[in-house]
N, CA, C and O atoms as a GROMACS GRO file, in nm:
protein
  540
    1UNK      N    1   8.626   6.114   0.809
    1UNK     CA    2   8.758   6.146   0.853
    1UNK      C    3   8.764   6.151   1.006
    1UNK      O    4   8.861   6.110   1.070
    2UNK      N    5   8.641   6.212   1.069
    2UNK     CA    6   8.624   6.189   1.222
    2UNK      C    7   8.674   6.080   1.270
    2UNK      O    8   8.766   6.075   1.350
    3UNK      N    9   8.585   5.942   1.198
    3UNK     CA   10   8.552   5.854   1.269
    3UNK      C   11   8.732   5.740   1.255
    3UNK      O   12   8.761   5.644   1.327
    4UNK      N   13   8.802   5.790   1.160
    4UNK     CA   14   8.894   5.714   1.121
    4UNK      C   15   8.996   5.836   1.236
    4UNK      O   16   9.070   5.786   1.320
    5UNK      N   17   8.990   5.926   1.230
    5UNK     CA   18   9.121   5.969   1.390
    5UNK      C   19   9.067   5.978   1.506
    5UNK      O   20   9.124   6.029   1.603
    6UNK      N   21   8.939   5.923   1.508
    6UNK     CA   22   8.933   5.864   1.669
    6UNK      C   23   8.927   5.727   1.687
    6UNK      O   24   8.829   5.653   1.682
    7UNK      N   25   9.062   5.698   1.712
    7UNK     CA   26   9.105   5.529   1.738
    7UNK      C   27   8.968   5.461   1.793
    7UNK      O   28   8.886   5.398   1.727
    8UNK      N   29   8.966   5.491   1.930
    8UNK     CA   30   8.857   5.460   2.068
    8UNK      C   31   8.734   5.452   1.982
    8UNK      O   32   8.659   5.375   2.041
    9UNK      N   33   8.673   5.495   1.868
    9UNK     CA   34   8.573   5.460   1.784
    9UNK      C   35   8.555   5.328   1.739
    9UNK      O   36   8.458   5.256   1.763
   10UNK      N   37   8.660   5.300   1.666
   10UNK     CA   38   8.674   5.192   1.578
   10UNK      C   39   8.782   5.076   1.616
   10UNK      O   40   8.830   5.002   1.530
   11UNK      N   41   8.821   5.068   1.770
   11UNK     CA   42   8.957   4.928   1.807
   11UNK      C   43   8.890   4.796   1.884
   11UNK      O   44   8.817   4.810   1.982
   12UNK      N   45   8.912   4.709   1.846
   12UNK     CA   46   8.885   4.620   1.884
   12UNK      C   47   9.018   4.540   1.924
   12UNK      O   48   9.123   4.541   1.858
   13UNK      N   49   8.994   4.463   2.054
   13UNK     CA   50   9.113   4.364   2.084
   13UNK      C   51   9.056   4.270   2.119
   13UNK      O   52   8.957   4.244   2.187
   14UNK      N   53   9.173   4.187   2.031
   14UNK     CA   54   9.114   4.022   1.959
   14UNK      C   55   9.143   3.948   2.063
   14UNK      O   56   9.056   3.867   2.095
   15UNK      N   57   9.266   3.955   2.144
   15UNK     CA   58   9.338   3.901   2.229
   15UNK      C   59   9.396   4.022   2.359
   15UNK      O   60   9.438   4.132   2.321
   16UNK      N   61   9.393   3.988   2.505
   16UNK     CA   62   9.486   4.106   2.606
   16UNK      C   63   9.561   4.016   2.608
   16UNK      O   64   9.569   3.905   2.554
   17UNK      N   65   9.645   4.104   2.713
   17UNK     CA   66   9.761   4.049   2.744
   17UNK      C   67   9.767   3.897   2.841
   17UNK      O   68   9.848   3.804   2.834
   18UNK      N   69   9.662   3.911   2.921
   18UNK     CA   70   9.674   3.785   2.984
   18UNK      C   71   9.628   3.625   2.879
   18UNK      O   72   9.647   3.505   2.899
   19UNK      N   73   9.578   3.686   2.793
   19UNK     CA   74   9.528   3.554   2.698
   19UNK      C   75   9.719   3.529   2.630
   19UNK      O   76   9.779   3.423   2.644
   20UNK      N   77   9.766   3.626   2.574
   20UNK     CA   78   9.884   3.594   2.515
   20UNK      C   79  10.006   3.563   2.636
   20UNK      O   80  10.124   3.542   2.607
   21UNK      N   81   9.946   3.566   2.793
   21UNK     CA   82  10.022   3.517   2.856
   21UNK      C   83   9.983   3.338   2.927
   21UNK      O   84  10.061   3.254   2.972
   22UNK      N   85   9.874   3.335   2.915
   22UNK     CA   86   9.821   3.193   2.894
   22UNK      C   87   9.842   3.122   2.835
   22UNK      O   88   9.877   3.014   2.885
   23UNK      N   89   9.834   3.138   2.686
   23UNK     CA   90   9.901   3.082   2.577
   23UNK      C   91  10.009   3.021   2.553
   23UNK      O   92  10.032   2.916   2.493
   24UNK      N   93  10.120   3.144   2.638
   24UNK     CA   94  10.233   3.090   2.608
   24UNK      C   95  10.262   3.038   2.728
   24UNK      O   96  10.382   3.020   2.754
   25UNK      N   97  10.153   2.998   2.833
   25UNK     CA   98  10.201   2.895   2.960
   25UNK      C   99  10.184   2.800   2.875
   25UNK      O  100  10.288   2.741   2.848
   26UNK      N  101  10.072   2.756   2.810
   26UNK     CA  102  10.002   2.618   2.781
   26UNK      C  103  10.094   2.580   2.673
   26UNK      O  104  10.106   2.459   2.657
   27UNK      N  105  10.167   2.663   2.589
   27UNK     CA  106  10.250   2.615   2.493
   27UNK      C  107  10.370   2.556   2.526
   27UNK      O  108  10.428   2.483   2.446
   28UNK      N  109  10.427   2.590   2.671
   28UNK     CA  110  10.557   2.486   2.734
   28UNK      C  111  10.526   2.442   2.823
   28UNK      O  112  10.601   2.359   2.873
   29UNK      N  113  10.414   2.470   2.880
   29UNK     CA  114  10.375   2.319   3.013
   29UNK      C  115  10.261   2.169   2.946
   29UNK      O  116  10.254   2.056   2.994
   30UNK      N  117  10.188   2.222   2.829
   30UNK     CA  118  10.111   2.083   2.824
   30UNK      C  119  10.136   2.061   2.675
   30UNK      O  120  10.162   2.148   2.591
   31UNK      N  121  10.122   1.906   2.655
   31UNK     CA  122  10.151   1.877   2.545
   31UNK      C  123  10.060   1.909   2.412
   31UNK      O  124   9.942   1.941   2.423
   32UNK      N  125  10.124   1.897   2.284
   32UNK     CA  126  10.032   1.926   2.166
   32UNK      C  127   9.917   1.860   2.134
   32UNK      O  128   9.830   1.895   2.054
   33UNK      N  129   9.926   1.690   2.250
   33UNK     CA  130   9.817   1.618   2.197
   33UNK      C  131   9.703   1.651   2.315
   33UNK      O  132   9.589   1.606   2.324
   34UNK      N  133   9.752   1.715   2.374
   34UNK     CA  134   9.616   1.762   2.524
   34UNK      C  135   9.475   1.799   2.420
   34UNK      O  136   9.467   1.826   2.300
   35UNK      N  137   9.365   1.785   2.537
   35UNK     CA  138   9.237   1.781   2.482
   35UNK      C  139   9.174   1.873   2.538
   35UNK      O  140   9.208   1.824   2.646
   36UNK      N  141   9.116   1.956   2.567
   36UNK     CA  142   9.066   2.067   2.645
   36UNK      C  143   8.892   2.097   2.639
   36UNK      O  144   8.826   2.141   2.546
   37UNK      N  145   8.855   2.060   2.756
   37UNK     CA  146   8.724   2.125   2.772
   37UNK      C  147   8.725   2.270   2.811
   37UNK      O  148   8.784   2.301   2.915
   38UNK      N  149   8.643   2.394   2.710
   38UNK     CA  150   8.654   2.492   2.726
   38UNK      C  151   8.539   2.567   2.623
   38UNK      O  152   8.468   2.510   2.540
   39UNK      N  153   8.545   2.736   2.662
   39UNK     CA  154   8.433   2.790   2.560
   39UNK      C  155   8.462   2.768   2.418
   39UNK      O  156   8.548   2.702   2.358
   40UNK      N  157   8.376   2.835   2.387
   40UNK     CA  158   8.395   2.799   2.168
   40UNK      C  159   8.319   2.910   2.144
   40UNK      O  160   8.205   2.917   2.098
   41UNK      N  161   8.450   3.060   2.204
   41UNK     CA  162   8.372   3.160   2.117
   41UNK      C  163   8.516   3.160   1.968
   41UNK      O  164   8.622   3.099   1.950
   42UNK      N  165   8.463   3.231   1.918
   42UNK     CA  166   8.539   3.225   1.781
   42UNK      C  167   8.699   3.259   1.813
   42UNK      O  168   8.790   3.189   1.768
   43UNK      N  169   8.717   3.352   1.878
   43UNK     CA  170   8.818   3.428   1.911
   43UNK      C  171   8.917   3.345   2.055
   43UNK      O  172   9.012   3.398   2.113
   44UNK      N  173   8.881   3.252   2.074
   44UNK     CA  174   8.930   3.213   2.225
   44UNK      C  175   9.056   3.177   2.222
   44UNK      O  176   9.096   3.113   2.125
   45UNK      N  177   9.144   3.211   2.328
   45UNK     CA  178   9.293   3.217   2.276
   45UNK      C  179   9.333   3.074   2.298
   45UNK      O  180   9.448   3.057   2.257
   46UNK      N  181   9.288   2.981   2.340
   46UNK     CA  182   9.310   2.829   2.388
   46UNK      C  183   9.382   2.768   2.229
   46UNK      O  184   9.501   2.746   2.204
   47UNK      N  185   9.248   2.750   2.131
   47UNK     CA  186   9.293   2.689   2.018
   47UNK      C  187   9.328   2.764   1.891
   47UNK      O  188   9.351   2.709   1.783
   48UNK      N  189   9.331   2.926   1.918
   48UNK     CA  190   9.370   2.992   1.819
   48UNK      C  191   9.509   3.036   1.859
   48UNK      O  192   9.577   3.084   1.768
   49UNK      N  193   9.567   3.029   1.986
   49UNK     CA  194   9.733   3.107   2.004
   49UNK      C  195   9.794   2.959   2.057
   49UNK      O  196   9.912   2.950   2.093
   50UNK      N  197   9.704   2.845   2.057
   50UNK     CA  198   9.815   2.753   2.130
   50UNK      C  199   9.822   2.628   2.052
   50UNK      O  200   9.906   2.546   2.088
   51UNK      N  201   9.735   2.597   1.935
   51UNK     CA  202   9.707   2.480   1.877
   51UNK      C  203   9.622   2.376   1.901
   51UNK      O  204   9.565   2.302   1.820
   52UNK      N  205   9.618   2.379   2.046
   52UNK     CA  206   9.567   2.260   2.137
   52UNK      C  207   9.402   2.255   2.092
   52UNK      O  208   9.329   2.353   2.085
   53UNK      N  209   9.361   2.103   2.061
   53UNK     CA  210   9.242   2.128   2.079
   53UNK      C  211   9.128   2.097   2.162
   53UNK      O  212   9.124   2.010   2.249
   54UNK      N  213   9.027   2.182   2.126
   54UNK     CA  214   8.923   2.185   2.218
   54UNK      C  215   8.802   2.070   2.222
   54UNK      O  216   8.768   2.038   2.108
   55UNK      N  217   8.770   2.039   2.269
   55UNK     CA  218   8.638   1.926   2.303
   55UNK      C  219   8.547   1.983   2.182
   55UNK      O  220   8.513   1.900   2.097
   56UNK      N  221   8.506   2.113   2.166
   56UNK     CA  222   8.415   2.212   2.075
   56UNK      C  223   8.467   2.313   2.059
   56UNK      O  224   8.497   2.383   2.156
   57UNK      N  225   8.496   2.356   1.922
   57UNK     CA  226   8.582   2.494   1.814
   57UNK      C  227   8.394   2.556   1.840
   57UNK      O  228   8.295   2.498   1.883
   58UNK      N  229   8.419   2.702   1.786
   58UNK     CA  230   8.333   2.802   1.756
   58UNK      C  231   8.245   2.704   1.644
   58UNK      O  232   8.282   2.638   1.547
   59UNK      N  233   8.073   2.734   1.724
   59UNK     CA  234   8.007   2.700   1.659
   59UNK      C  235   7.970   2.748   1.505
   59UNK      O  236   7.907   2.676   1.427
   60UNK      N  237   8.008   2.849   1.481
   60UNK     CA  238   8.017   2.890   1.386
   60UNK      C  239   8.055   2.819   1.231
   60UNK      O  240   7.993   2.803   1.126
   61UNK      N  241   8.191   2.786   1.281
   61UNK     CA  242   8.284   2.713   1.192
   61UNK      C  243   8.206   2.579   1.198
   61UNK      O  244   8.189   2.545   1.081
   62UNK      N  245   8.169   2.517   1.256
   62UNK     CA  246   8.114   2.364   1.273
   62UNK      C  247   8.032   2.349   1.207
   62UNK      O  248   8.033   2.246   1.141
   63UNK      N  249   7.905   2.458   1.192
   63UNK     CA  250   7.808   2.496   1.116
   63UNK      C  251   7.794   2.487   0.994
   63UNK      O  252   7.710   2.412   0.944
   64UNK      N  253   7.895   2.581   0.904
   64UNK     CA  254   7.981   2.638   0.780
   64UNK      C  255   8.066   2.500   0.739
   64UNK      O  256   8.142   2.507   0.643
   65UNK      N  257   8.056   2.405   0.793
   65UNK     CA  258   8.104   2.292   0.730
   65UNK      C  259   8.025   2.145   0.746
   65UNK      O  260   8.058   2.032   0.710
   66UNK      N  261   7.935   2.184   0.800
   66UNK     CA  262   7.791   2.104   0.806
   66UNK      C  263   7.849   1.995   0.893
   66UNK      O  264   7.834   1.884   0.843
   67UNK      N  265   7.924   1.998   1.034
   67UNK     CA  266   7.943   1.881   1.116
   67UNK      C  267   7.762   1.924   1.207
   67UNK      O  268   7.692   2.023   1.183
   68UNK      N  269   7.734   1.816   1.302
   68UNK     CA  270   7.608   1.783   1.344
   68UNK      C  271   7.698   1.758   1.469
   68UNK      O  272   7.746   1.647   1.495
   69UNK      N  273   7.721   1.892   1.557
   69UNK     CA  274   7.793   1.891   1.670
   69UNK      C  275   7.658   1.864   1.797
   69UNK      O  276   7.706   1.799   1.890
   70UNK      N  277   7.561   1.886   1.812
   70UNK     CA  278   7.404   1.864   1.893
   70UNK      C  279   7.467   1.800   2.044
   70UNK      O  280   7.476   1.842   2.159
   71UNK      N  281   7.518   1.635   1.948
   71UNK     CA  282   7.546   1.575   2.085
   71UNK      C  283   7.676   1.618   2.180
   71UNK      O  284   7.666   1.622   2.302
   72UNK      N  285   7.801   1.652   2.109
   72UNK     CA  286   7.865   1.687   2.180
   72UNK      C  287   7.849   1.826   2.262
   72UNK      O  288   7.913   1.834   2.366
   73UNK      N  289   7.788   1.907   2.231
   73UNK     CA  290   7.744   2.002   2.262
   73UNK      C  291   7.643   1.990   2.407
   73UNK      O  292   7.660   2.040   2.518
   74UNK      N  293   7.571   1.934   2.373
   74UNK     CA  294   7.470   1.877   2.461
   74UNK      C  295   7.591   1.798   2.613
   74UNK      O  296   7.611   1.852   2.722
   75UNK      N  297   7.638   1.692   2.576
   75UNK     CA  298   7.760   1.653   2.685
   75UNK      C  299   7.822   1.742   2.724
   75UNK      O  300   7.818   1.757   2.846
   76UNK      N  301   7.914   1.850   2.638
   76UNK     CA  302   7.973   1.957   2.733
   76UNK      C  303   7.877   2.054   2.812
   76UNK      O  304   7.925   2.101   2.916
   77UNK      N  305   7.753   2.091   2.780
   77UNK     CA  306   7.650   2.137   2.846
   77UNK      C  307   7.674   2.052   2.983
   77UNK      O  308   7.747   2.083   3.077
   78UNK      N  309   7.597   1.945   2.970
   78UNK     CA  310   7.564   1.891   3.126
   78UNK      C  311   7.759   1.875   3.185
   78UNK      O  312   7.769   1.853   3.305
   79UNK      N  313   7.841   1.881   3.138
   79UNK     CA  314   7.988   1.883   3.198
   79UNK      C  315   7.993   2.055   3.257
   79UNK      O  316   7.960   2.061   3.375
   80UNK      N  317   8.011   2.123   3.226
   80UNK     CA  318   7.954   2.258   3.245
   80UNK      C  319   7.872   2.232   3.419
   80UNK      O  320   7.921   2.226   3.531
   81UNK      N  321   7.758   2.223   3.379
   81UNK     CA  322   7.669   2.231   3.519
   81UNK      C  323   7.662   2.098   3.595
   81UNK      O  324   7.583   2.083   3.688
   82UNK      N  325   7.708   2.047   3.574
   82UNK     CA  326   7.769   1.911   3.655
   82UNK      C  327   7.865   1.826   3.618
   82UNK      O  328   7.828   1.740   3.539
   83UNK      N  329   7.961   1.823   3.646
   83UNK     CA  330   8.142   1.788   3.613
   83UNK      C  331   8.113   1.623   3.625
   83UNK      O  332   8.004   1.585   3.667
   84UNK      N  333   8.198   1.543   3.593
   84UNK     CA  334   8.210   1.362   3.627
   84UNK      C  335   8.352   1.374   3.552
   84UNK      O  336   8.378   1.418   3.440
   85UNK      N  337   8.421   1.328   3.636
   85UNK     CA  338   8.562   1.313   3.638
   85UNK      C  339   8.586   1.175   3.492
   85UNK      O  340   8.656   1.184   3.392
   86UNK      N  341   8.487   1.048   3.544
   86UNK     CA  342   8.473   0.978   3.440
   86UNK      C  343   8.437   0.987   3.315
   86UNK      O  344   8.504   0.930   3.230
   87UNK      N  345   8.336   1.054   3.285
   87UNK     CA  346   8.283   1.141   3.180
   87UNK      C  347   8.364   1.193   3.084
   87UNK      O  348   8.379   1.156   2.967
   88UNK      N  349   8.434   1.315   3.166
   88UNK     CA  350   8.602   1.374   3.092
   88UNK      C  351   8.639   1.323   3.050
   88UNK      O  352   8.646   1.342   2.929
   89UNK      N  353   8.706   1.196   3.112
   89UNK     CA  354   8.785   1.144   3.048
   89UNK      C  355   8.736   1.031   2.938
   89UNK      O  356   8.810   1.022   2.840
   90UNK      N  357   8.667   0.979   2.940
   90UNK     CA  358   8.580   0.905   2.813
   90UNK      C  359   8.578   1.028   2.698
   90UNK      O  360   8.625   1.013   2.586
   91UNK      N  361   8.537   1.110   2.730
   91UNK     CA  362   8.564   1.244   2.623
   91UNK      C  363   8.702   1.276   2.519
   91UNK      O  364   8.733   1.330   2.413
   92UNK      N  365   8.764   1.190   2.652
   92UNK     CA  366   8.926   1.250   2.622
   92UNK      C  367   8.977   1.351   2.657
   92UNK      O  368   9.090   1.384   2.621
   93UNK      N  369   8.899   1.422   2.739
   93UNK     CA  370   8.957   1.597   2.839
   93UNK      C  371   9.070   1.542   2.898
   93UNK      O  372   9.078   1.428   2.944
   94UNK      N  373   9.156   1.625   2.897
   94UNK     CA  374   9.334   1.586   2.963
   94UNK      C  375   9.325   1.742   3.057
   94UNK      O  376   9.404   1.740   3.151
   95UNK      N  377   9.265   1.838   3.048
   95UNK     CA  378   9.276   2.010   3.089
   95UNK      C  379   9.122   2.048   3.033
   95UNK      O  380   9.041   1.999   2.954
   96UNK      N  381   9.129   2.167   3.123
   96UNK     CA  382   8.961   2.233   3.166
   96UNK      C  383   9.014   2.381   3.190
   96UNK      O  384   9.108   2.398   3.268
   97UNK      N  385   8.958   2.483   3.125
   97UNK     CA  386   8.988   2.639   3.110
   97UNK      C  387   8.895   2.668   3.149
   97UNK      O  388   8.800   2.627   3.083
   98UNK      N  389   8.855   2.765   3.295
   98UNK     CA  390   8.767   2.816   3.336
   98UNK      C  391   8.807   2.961   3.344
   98UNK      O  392   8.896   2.997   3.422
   99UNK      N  393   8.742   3.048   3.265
   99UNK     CA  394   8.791   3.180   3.222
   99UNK      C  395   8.613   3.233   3.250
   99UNK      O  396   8.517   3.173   3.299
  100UNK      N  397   8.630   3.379   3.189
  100UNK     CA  398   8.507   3.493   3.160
  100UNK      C  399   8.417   3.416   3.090
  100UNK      O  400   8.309   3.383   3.139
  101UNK      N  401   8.464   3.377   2.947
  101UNK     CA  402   8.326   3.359   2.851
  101UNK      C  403   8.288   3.200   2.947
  101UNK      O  404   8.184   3.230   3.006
  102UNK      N  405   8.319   3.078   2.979
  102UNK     CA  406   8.341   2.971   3.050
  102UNK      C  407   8.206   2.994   3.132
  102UNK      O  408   8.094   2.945   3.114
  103UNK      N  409   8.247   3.079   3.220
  103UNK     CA  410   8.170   3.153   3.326
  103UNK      C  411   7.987   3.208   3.304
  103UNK      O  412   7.877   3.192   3.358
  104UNK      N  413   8.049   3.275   3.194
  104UNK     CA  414   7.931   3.416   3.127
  104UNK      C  415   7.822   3.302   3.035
  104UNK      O  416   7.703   3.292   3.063
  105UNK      N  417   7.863   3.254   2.967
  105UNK     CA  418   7.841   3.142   2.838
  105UNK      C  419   7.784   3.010   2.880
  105UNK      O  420   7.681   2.951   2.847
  106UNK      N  421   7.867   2.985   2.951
  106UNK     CA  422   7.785   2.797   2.989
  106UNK      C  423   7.812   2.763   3.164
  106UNK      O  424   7.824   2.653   3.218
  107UNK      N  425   7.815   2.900   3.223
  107UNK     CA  426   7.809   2.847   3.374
  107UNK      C  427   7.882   2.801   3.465
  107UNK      O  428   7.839   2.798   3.580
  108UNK      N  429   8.012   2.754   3.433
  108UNK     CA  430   8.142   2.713   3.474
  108UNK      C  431   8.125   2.768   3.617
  108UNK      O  432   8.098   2.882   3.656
  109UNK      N  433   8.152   2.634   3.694
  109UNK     CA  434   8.174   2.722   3.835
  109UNK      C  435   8.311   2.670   3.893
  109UNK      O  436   8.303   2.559   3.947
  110UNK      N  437   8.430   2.728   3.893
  110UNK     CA  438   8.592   2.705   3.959
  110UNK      C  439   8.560   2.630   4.065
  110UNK      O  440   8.635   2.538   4.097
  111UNK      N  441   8.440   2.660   4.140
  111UNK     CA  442   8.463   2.623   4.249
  111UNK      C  443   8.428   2.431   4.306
  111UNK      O  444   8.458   2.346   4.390
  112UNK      N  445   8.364   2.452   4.212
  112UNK     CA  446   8.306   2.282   4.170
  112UNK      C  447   8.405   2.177   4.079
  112UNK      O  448   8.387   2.056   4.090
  113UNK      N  449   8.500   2.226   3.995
  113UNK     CA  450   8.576   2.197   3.899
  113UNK      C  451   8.689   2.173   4.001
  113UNK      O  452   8.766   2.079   3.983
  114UNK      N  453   8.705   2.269   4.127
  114UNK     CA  454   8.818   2.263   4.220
  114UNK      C  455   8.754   2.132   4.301
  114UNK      O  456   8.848   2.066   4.345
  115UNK      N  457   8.718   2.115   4.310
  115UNK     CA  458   8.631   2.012   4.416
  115UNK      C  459   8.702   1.876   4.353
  115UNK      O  460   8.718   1.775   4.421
  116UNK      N  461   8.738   1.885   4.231
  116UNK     CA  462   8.746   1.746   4.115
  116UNK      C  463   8.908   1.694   4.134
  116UNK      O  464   8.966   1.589   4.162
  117UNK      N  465   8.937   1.819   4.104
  117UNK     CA  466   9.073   1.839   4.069
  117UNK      C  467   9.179   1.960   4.105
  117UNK      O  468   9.141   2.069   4.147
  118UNK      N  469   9.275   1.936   4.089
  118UNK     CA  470   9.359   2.090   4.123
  118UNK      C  471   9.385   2.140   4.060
  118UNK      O  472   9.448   2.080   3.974
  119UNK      N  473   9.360   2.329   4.032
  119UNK     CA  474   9.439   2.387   3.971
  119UNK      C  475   9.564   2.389   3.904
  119UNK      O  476   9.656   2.397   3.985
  120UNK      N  477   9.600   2.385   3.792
  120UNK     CA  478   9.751   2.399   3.792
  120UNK      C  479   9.838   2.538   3.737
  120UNK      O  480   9.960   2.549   3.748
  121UNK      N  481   9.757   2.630   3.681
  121UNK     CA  482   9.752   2.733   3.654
  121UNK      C  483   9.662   2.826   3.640
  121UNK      O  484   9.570   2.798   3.563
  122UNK      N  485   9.659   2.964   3.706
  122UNK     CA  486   9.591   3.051   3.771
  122UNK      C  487   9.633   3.185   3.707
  122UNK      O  488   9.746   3.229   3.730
  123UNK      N  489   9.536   3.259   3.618
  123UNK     CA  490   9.544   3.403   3.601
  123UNK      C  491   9.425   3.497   3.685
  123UNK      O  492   9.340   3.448   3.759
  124UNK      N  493   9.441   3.643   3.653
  124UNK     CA  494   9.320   3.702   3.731
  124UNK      C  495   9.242   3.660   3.653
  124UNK      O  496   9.349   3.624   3.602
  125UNK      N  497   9.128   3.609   3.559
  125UNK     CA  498   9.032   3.549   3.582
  125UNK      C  499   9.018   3.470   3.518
  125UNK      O  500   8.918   3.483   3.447
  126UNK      N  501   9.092   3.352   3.497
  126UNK     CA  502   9.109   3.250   3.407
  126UNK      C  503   9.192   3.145   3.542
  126UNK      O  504   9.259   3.187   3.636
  127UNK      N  505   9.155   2.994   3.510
  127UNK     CA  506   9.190   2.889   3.602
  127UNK      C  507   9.230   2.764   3.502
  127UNK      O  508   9.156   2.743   3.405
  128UNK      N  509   9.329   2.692   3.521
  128UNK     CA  510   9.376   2.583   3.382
  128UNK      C  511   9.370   2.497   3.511
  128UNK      O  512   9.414   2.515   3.624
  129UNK      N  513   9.284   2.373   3.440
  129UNK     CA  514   9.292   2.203   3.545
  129UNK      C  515   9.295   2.152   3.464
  129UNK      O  516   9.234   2.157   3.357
  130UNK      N  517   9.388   2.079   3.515
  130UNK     CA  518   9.432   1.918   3.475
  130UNK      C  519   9.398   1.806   3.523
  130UNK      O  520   9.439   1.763   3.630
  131UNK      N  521   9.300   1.735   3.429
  131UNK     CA  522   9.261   1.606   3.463
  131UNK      C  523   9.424   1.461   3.518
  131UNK      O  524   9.539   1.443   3.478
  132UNK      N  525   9.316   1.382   3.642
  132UNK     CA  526   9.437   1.246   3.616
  132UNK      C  527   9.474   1.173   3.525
  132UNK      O  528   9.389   1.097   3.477
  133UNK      N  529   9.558   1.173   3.493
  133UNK     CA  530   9.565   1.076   3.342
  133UNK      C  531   9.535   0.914   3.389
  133UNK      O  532   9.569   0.844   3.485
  134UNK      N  533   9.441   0.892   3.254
  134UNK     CA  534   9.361   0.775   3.288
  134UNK      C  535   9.478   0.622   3.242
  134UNK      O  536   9.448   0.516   3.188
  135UNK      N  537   9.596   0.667   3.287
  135UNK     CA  538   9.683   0.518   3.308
  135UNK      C  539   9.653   0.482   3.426
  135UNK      O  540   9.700   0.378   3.472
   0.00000   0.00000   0.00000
C-alpha cells in the first residue's frame, strides 16, 4: 500500500513535453514519406508520435521478427561517427534527429552533422536536419 501512494516510486515518462512538441513540428513541416536517420530506442518519439520512418526501429522489435538488420546497422554506425552526405542519401535519409539517446547511444556529434547541412529545427537538446533533396 506504501509503494502504490508514493507516485515518485513507481512513474515513469514515456514521452516529455519537448518530444510531444517535436512531434508535432515534424507532423506539419515534413512529409509522411520522409526517411529519418536517428536512435532506435524503443520508446523514441520520432516513429512512435509521428509515423515517419526511421532508417532503424528498436532493435528489439527487428529481432522478435527475425529481420537480419547487422548491415544496416553497421552503415548507420559508421554514419553516426562519420556523416557522407552521399551515403544518406543512397540510404534514402531525407532528415537526421540529433537528440540525448543520438548523442549517449551512437555518438552523434551536431556539430559535424552542422558542417553537412543546416539545421532546420532546434529544441533544448534535440536538433532536426534536413538533407538536399537528391533532384
Amino acid at each position: 500500500l506504501y509503494w502504490i501512494q508514493r507516485r515518485d516510486l513507481h512513474t515513469y515518462q514515456m514521452y516529455s513535453a519537448e518530444s510531444w512538441q517535436l512531434a508535432k513540428w515534424v507532423r506539419e513541416n515534413t512529409s509522411p514519406h520522409s526517411r529519418w536517420l536517428t536512435g532506435a530506442e524503443h520508446n523514441h518519439w520520432l516513429f512512435n508520435l509521428t509515423g515517419r520512418q526511421p532508417l532503424m526501429a528498436y532493435r528489439g522489435w527487428l529481432w522478435t521478427q527475425g529481420y537480419d538488420y547487422t548491415n544496416v546497422e553497421q552503415s548507420i554506425q559508421r554514419q553516426w561517427a562519420s556523416p557522407d552526405l552521399n551515403t544518406l542519401q543512397k540510404l534514402g535519409v531525407t532528415h537526421v534527429v540529433i537528440g540525448p539517446e543520438e548523442q549517449i547511444v551512437w555518438g552523434a556529434d551536431p556539430a559535424v552533422f552542422g558542417e553537412l547541412v543546416l539545421p532546420i529545427y532546434q529544441t533544448a537538446t534535440t536538433t532536426i536536419y534536413q538533407l538536399p533533396s537528391q533532384e
